[in-house]
N, C-alpha and C positions, 0 to 999 in steps of 0.2 A: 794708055795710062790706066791704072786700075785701079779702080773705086776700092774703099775700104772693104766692103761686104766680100767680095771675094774673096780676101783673107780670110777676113770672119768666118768666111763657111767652112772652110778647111781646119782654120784652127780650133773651132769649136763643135768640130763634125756636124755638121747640120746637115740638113737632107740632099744640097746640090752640091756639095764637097767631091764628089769624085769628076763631078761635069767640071769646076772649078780649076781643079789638081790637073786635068788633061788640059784644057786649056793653056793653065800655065807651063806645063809641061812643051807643049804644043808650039808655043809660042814664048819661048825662053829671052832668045835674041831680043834687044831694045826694046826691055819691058822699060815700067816708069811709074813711080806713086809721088803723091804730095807727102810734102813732110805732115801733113795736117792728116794722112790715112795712119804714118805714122806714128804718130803720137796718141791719136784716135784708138790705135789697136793696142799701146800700151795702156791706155788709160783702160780698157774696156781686163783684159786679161790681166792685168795687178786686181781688177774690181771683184776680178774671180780665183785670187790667190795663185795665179798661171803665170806666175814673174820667170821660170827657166823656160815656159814656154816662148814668153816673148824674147829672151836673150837668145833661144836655141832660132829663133822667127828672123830675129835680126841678123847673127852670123851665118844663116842659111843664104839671106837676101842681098846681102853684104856684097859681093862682087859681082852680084846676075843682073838687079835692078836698079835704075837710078832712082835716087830721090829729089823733086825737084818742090823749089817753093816759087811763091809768086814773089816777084821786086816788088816795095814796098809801094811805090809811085802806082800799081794796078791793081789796088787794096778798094780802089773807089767803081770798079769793075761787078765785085764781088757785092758790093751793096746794088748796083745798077741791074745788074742782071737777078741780085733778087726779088727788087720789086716790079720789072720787067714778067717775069716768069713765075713765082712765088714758089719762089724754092727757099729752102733753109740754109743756114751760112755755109754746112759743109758741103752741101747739093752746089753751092754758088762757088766756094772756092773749086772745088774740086771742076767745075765749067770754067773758070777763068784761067785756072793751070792750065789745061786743055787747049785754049785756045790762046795763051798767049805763049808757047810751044809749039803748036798747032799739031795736036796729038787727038787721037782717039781717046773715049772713054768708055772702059771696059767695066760694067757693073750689071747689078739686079733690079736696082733702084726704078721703079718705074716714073718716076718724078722726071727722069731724065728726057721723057717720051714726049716734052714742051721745050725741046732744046732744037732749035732748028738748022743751026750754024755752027754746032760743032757737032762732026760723025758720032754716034754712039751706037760702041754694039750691047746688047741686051744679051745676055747669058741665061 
């Protein structure tokens, strides 16, 4: 599953965009995002007037990636594992998608590096 920031790099060229791009390249087959990286990356690219980037972001993603959300009943997860770990809500969702899927989490985030029970690779 991949953390929002990996998008971010790419879409906003940042300096590990091309490490980002191979990976996903790489590893096309049973990718996966929350709808909350989703939204996340539209809220951040409308902030920066990049509204066709995020339509051209979404029809690219549209048939390669799924997007998964958390059932509402594992919402108390995401509070648990915050004050368990002291991550912030989308650090917390994005670890509870993870594992109640039981998927990898593919990010930069070094936050993720107090996660002990669900795999994370570090990019």
């Amino acid at each position: 599953m991949l953390d929002t920031n990996v998008f971010l790099e790419i879409l906003l060229a940042q300096e590990k965009k091309e490490e980002c791009k191979k990976f996903l390249n790489d590893n096309i087959e049973g990718l996966n995002v929350t709808d909350f990286s989703l939204h996340s990356i539209g809220v951040i690219l409308f902030r920066y007037g990049r509204k066709e980037v995020f339509q051209k972001f979404v029809e690219d993603i549209w048939d390669a990636i799924r997007v998964l959300s958390l059932p509402i009943d594992r919402y108390r997860e995401v509070v648990n594992v915050s004050k368990n770990l002291n991550l912030d809500f989308d650090d917390a969702y994005q670890y509870a998608v993870a594992k109640y899927y039981g998927l990898q989490v593919v990010t930069m985030d070094r936050d993720f590096e107090k996660v002990k029970d669900v795999q994370i690779l570090f990019l």
